[in-house]
C-alpha positions in Angstrom: 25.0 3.4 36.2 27.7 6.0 34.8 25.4 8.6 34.5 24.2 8.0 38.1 27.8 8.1 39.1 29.2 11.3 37.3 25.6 13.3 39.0 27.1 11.6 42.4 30.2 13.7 41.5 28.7 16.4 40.4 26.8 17.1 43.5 29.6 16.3 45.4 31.7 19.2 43.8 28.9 21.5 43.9 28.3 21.0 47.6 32.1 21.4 48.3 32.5 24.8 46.2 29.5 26.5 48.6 31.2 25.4 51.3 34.4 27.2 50.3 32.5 30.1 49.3 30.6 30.2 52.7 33.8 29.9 54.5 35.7 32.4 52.7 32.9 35.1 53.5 33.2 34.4 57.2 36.7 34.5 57.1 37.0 38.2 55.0 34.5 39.5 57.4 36.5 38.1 60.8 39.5 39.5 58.7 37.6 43.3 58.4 37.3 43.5 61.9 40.6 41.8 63.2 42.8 43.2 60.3 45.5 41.3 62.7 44.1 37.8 61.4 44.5 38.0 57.6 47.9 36.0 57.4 46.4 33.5 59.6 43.0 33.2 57.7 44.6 33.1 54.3 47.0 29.9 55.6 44.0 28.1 57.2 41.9 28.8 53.8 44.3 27.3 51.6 44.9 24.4 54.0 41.5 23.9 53.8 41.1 23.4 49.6 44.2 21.6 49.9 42.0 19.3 52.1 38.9 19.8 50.3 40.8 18.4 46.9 42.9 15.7 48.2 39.6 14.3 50.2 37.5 14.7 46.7 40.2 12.8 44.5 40.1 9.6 46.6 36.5 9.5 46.5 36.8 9.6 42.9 39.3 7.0 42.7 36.9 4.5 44.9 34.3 5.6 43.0 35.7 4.8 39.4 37.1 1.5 40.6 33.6 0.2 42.1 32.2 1.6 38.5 34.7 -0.6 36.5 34.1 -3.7 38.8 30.6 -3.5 38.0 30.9 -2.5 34.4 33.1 -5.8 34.0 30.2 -8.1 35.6 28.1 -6.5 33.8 29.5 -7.0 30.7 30.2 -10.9 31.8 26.3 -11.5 32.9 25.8 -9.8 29.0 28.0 -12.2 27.3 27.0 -14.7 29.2 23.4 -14.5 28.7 23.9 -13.4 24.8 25.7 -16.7 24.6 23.6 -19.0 26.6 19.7 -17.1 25.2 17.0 -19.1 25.5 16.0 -17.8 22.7 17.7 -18.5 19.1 19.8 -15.4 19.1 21.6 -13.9 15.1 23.2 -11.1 14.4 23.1 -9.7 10.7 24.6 -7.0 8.6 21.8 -5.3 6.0 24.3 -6.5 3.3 23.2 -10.3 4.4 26.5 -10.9 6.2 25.9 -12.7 9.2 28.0 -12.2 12.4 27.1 -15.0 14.7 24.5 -17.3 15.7 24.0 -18.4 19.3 24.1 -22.4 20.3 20.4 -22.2 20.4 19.7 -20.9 16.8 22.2 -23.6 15.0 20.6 -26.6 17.5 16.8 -25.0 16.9 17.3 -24.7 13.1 19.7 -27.5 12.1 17.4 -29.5 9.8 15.5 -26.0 8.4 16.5 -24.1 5.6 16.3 -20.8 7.0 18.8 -19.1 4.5 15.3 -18.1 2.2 13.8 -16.6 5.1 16.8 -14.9 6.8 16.9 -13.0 3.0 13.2 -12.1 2.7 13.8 -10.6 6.8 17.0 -8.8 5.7 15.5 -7.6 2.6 11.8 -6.2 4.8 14.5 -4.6 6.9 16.7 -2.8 4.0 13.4 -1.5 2.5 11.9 -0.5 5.6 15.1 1.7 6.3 15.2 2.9 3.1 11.7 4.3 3.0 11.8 6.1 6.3 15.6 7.4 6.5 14.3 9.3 9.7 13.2 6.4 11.4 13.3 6.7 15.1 11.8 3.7 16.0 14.5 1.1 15.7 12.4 -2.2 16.7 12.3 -5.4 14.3 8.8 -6.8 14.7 8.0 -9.8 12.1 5.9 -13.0 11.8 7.2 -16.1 10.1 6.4 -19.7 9.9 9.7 -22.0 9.8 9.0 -25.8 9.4 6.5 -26.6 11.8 6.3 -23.8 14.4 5.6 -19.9 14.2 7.9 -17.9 15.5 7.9 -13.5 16.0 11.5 -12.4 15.5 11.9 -9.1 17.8 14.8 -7.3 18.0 16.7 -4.0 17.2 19.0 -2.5 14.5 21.9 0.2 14.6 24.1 2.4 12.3 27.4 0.7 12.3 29.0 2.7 9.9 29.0 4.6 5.8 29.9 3.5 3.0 30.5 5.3 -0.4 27.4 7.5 1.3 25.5 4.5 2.1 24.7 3.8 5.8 25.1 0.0 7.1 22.9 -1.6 10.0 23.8 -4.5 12.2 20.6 -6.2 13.9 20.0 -8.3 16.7 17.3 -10.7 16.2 15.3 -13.0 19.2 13.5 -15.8 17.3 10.2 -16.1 19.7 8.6 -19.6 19.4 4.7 -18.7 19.5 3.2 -21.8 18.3 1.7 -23.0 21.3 0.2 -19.7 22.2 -1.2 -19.6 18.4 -2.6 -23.2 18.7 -4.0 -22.2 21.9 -5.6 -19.1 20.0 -7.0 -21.0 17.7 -8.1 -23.5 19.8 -10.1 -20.8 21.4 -11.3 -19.1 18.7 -12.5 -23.1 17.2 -14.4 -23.4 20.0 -17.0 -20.2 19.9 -20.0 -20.8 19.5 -21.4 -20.2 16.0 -25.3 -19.4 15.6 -27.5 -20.3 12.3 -31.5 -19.7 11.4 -32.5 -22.6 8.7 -35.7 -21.8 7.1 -37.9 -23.7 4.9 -38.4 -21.8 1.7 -42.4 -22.8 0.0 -43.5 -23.8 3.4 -46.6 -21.8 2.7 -46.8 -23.1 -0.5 -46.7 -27.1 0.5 -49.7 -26.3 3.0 -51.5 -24.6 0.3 -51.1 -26.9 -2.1 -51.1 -30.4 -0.9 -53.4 -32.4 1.1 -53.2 -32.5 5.0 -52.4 -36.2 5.2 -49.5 -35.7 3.0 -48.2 -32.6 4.8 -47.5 -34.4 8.0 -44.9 -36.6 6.5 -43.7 -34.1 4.3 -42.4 -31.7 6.9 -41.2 -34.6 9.6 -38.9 -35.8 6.8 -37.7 -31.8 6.9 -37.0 -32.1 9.8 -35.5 -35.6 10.4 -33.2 -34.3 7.8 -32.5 -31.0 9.5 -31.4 -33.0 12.5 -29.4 -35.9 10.9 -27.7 -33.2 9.3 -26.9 -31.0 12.8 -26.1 -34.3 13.8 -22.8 -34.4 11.7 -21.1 -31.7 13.1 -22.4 -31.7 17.1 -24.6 -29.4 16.6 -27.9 -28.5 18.1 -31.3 -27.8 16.3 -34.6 -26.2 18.0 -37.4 -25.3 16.0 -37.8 -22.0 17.0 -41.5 -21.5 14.7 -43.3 -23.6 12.2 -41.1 -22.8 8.9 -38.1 -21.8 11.5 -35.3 -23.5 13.0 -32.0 -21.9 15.2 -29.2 -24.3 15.7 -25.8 -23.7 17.3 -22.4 -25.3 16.6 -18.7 -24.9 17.3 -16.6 -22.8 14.5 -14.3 -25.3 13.9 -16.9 -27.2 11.8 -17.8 -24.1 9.6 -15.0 -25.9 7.3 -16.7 -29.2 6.9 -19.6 -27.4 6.3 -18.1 -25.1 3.2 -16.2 -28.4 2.1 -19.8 -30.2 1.9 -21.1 -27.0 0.4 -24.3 -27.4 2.6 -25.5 -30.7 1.0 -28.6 -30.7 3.0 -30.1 -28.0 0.4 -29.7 -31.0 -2.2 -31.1 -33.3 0.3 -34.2 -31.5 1.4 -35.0 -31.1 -2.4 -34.7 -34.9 -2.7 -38.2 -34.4 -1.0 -41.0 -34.1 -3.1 -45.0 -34.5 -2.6 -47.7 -36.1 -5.2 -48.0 -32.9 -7.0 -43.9 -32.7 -7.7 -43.8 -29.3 -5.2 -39.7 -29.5 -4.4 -38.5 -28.2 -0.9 -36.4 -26.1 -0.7 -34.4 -24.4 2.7 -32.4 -21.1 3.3 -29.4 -21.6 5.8 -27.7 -18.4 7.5 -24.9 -18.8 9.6 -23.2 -16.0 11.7 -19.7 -16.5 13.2 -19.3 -13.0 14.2 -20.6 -11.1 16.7 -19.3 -10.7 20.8 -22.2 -12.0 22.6 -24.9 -14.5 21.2 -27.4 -12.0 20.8 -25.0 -10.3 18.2 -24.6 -13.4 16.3 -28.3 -14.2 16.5 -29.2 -10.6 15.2 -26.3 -11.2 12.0 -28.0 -14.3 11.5 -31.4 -12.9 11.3 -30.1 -10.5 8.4 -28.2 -12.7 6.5 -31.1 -15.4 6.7 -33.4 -12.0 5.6 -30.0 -12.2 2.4 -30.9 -15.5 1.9 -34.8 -14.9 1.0 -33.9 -12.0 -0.7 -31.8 -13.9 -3.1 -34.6 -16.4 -4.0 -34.2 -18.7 -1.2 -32.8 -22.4 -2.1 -29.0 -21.3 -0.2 -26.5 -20.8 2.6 -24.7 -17.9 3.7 -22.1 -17.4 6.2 -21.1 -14.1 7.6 -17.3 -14.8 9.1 -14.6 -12.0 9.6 -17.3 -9.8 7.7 -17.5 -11.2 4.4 -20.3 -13.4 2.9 -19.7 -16.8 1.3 -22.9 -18.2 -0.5 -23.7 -21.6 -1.3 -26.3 -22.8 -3.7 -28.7 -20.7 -4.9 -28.7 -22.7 -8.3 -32.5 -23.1 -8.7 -35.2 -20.7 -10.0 -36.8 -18.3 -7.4 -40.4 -19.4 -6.2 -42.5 -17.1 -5.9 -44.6 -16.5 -2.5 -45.6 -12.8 -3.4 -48.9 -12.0 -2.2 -52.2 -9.5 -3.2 -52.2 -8.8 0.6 -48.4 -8.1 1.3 -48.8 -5.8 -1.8 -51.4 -3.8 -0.5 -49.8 -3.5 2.6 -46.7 -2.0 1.4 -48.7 0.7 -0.7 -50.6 1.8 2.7 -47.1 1.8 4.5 -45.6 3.6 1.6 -48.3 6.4 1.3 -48.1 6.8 5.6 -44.7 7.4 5.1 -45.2 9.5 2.2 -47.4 11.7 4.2 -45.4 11.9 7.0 -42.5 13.3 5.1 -41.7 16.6 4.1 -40.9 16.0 0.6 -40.3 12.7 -1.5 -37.1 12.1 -3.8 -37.4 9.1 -6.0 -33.9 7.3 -7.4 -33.0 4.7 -9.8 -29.6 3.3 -10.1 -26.8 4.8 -12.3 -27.2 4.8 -15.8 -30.9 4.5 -15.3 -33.3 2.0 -17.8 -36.5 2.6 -18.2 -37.4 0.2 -15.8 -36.3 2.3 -12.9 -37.3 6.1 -14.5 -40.8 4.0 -15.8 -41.1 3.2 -12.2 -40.0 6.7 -10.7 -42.7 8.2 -12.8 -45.1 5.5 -11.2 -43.8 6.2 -7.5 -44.1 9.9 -8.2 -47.8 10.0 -9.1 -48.3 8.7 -6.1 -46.6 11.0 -3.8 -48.6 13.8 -6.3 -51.7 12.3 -5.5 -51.2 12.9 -1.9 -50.5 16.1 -2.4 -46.8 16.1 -1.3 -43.6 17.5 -3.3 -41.8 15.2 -4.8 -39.2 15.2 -7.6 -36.9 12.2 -9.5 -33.2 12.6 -8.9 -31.4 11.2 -11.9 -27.2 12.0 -12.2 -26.4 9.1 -15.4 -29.1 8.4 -18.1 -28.2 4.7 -19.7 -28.2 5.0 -23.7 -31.8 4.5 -25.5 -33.5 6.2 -22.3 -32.6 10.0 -24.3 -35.9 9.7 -26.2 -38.1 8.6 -23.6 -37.2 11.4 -21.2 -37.5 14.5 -24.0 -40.8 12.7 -24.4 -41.7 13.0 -21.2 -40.1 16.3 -21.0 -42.7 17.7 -22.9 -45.5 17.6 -20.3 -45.4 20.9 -18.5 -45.0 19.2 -15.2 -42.3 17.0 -15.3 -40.0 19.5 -17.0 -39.3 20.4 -13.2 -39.9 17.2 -11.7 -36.6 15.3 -12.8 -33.5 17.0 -11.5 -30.2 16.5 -11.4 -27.6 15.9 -8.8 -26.8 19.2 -7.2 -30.1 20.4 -6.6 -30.9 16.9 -5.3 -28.3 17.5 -2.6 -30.0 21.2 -1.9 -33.4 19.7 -1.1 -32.9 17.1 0.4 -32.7 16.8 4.2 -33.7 15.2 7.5 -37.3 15.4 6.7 -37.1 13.9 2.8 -38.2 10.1 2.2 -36.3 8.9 -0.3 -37.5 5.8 -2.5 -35.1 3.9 -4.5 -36.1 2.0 -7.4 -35.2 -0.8 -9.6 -31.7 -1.9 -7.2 -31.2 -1.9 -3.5 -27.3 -1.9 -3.6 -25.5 1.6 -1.9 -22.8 1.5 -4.7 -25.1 1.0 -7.7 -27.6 3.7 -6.6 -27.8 6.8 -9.1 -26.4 9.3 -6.2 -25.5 7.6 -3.6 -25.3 10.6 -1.4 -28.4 10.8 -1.1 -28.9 7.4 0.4 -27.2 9.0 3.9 -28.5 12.7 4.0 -32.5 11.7 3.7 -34.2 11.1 6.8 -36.2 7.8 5.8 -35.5 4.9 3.0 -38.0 2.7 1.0 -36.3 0.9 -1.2 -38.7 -1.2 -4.4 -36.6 -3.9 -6.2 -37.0 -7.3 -8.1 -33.3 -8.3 -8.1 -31.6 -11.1 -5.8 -30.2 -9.1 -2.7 -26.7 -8.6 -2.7 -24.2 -7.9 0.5 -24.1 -4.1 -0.1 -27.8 -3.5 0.6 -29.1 0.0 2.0 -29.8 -1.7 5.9 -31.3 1.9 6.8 -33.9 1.6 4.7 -37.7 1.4 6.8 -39.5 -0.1 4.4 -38.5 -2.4 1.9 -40.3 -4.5 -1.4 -37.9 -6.7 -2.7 -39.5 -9.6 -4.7 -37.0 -11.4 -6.5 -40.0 -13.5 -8.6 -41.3 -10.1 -9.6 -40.6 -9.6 -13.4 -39.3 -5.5 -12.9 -39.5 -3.2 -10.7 -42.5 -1.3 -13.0 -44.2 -4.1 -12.1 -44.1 -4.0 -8.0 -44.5 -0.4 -8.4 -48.1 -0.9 -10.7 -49.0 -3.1 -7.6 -48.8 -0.7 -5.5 -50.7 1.3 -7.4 -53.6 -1.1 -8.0 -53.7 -1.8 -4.5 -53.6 1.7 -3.3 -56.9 3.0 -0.8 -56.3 6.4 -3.0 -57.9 6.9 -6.4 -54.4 7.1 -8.3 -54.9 8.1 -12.0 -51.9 7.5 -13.9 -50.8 10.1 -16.9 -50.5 8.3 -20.7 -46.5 9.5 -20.2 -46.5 7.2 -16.5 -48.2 4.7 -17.6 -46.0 3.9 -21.1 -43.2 4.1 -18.7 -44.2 1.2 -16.2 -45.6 -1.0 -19.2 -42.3 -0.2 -21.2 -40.1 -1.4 -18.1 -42.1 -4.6 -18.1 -41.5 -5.3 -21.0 -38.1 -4.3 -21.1 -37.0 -6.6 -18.2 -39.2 -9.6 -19.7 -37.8 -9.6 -23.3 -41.5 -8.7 -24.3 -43.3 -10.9 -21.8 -41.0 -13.9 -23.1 -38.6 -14.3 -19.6 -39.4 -14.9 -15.7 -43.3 -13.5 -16.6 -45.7 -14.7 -14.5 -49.6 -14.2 -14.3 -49.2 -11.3 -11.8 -46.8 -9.7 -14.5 -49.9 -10.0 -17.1 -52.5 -8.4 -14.3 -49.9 -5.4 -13.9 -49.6 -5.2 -17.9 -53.3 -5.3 -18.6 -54.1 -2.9 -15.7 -51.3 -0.7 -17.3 -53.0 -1.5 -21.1 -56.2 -0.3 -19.7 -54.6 3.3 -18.4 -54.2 3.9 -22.3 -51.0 2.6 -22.8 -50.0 3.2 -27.2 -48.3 -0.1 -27.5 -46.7 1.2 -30.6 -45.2 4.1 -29.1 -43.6 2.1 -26.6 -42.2 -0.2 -29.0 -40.1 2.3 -30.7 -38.7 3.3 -27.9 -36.6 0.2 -27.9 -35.8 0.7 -31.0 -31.7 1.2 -31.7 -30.0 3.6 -33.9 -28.2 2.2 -36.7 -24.5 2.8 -35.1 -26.0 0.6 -32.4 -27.7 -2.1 -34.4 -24.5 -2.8 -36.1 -22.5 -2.3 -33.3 -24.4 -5.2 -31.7 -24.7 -7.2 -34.7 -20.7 -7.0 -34.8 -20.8 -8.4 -31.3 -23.0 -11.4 -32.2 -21.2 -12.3 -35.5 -17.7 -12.8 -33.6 -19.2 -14.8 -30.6 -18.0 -18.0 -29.3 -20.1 -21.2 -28.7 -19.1 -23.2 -25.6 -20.3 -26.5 -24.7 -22.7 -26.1 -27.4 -25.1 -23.6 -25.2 -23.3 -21.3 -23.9 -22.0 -17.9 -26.0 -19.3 -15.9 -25.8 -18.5 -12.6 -27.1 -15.9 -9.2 -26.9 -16.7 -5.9 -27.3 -13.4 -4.3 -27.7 -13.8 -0.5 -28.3 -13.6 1.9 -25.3 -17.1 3.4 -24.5 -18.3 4.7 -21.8 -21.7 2.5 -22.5 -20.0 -0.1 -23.2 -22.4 -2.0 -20.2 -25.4 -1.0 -21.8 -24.5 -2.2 -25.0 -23.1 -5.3 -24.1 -26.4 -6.2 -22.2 -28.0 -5.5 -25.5 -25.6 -8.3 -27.1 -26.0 -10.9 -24.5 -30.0 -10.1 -24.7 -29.7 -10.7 -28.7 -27.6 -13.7 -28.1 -30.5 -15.4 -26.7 -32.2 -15.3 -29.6 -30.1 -17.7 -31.5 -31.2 -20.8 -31.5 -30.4 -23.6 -28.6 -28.2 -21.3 -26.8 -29.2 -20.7 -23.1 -27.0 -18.2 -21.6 -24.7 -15.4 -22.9 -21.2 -13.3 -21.7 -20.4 -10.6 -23.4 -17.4 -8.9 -22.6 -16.9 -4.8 -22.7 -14.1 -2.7 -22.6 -14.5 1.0 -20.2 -10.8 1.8 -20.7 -9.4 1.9 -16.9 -12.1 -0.8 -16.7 -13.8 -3.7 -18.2 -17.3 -5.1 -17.6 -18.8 -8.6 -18.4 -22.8 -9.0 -19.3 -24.5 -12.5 -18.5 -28.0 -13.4 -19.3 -29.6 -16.6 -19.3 -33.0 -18.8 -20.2 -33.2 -19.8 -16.6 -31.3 -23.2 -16.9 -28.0 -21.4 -15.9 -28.2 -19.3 -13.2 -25.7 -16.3 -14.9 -25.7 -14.2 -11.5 -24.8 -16.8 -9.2 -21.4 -17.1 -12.3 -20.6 -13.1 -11.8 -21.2 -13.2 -8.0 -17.8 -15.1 -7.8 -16.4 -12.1 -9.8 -18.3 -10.0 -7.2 -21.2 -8.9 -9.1 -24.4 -9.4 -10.0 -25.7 -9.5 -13.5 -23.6 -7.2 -14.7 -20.2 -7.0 -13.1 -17.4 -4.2 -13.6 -13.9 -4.6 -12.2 -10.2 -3.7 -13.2 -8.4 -4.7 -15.6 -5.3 -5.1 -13.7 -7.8 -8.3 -12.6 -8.9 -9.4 -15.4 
């Protein structure tokens, strides 16, 4: 209003002065031609600013008097409604003195201790001056909870004044009560609509192997269990196909549903036919997404999460994070001769299709995934296409096998490193990763987003940071390795592929690598791959010294054994405490060795990287070691800081 006022006056004296100035010229140019009239003008002029002032001074005088009128009621209204805020009203030095408290803060916050959290607001407020010195923005914005209610405290701060070089703030701070809107919020946000895909996991496998009588009832109790269970928290069930069901529910049951932890995956297995066949379901439950479309589309990947994992589980896909359920029992396998073959003709289409072919294991490769590259490899050779192995980390023990293979003429240009990996490959490359299906685990994960097209080949339970470009994808958890999905393929390719001794060591050692020497999760496809592989001329004794340690190694590892820790009488324990930058590879090699002790089941074996430390679990199957580490955020092997440890 001042300001308003004082341009009022300024205009005022501005308009008078060219006036003055207009009459003054007429008056020296009446005066030039009427010399006779220059004691007469000169009077009149002067009588005129003596006007011209006096006239300008009252106005003034009105002017400031309306101005402190209105400043006082102004200042009244501001007491008034300082005093009387709706709103619980404080005023606060940054040294923690408080000035006053309106009538509605002591009556709103008479039976709270809010001493605690007037400190933690004055101390946010210190800090947050302190840090930014040159802050312009002078607003207090914070969120608290105080007794029952939430409250967003709004307000402003100002310099008041220096001391010994130090700069004090006063604050005026509005306590907003905002627990009805955040009830109402959540009330909302409770009430969207959640969608799931349950799934029955060996339906195939029941119809195959039981009698049609004994079907019938078989899948109704599914179902009648399905339902009873939807039943419990108002949701509703279609079956969408004969294995398939979608069902629907409010979010606000999600938490029953994590507190029960899906007990209708034990129920279902309570189910069992004449032949002792368990059923087993896979539950996926999106509760993100803007439209139901979305959240039917997240469901249909995280139920594809679910499969990939070996079935037997729930997930639930809120706020984007996964939470898993289950997943305790051993994988079943539902692999088929025909699915096999047509994932080799799929494979070679897109081979041929491509301009070139990169193959790529995961970091610090085994010779699972480089026995496998060599096997994906001869096939992109045989159809006459370029193709080379991209390998940045070799894992220790793989030195030998690759200066062995090294010393054929062709693939002493076939496996490259990183940089020129990144030169050739473009738009038009197909990339096939091997032996894991995770973005961060890859060998060069660059790669992953500058190839054009993505197969990815893998045998391990499917994590949340799978490649989801990828346009093909042969992921069979049941599988022993990935040497041995990669031999299928082979086998059941419509080209004559003919394997070289050096390729076909390489796929036979990874099988037996990942199977302990045929003795872990080997099944009779596993055996068809191996004596396929046997009859391509694999030297069985060449292949066993490859896993073969040095003596450093052997005793490291035998150091590792010989201080472990028995728990519960099957479980063992063990620390490997030096920094090494294999340290992962070598403690696999001690939980693998700790097996072999007698009536142990599953092993941990602890490693040190330095900034970082790594835990190894394996297991005989009756501990499931990977669904252990996932809670640590890995798989079967699990790095993380040691700040977290």
């Amino acid at each position: 209003m001042s300001n308003n006022n004082n341009n009022f006056f300024d205009k005022l004296v501005s308009k008078a002065k060219f006036y003055l100035v207009i009459i003054a010229v007429l008056l020296i140019i009446i005066c030039a031609i009427k010399p006779i009239l220059i004691a007469p003008s000169a009077i009149i002029y002067i009588l005129i600013i003596m006007y011209t002032y006096r006239t300008n001074q009252k106005r003034m005088a009105e002017v400031s008097e309306q101005i402190k009128d209105l400043t006082l009621n102004v200042d009244k209204v501001s007491k008034r409604t300082l005093i009387n805020s709706p709103f619980p009203l404080i005023i606060v030095e940054t040294d923690g003195s408080i000035i006053w408290k309106s009538t509605k803060f002591v009556s709103e916050f008479r039976d709270v201790e809010i001493s605690p959290i007037l400190d933690g607001i004055i101390k946010e407020l210190k800090l947050e001056i302190e840090n930014n010195p040159k802050l312009r923005n002078n607003q207090i914005l914070q969120e608290v909870e105080i007794g029952n209610k939430d409250y967003k405290i709004v307000g402003e701060y100002v310099k008041t004044k220096s001391v010994d070089k130090k700069k004090e703030y006063m604050a005026t701070l509005y306590f907003v009560d905002e627990t009805e809107m955040i009830n109402l919020k959540n009330d909302y946000d409770d009430s969207q609509i959640c969608i799931g895909i349950a799934m029955i996991d060996n339906y195939e496998e029941i119809i195959q192997r039981t009698s049609g009588e004994e079907q019938i009832p078989i899948f109704a109790q599914i179902e009648k269990k399905i339902y009873e269970w939807a039943s419990e928290f108002k949701g509703l069930v279609v079956k969408a196909e004969r294995d398939t069901f979608i069902w629907i529910c409010e979010r606000k049951y999600l938490k029953i549903l994590e507190d029960s932890k899906f007990n209708i995956l034990d129920s279902i297995k309570e189910i069992e036919s004449s032949n002792k066949i368990q059923s087993t379901l896979s539950i996926a439950v999106s509760a993100e997404g803007e439209s139901y479309y979305e959240k039917y589309k997240i469901a249909k990947n995280t139920i594809d999460i679910a499969l990939g994992r070996g079935g037997d589980q729930a997930i639930i896909r809120k706020n984007g994070k996964y939470t898993f359920f289950g997943g305790r029992t051993q994988e079943l396998e539902k692999r088929t001769k025909v699915k096999a073959r047509s994932v080799s003709n799929a494979l070679e289409e897109l081979m041929i299709e491509s301009n070139n072919v990169i193959i790529m294991g995961h970091t610090n490769s085994d010779i699972d995934a480089l026995g496998s590259a060599l096997g994906i490899y001869r096939i992109a050779k045989t159809l006459g296409k370029d193709a080379h192995i991209a390998s940045g980390t070799i894992g220790i023990g793989l030195e030998n096998f690759v200066e062995y293979a090294k010393r054929e003429p062709e693939y002493q240009e076939a496996i490259i490193g990183k940089e020129e990996a990144m030169e050739i490959t473009n738009s038009g490359t197909l990339l096939v990763v091997v032996d894991t299906h995770k973005k961060t685990y890859s060998d060069i994960p660059e790669l992953i987003d500058m190839a054009g097209k993505i197969v990815v080949i893998d045998h391990h339970r499917m994590s949340t940071d799978y490649i989801d470009n990828a346009v093909l994808t042969f992921q069979e958890v049941y599988a022993s390795s990935a040497a041995e999905l990669v031999t299928e393929l082979i086998v059941y390719s419509e080209n004559n592929i003919k394997l070289t001794n050096v390729e076909a060591e390489g796929l036979y050692a990874g099988i037996m690598m990942d199977t302990k020497n045929f003795t872990f999760k080997t099944g009779v496809r596993t055996f068809e791959a191996a004596a396929y592989l046997r009859r391509c001329g694999v030297d069985i004794i060449k292949v066993k010294k490859w896993f073969q340690s040095d003596l450093n190694t052997y005793n490291t590892i035998s150091e590792i054994v010989a201080k472990s820790e028995i728990i519960g009488e099957s479980i063992a324990i063990s620390v490997y405490d030096k920094v090494d930058k294999d340290a992962n590879i070598i403690c696999a090699k001690a939980a693998d060795e700790l097996l072999t002790i007698s009536n142990i089941t599953a092993s941990f074996v602890i490693g040190n990287y330095g900034e970082k430390i790594c835990i190894s679990g394996r297991s005989l199957g009756d501990i499931n070691v990977q669904v252990i580490l996932e809670k640590l955020g890995g798989g079967r092997t699990h790095n993380f800081s040691r700040s977290t440890s």
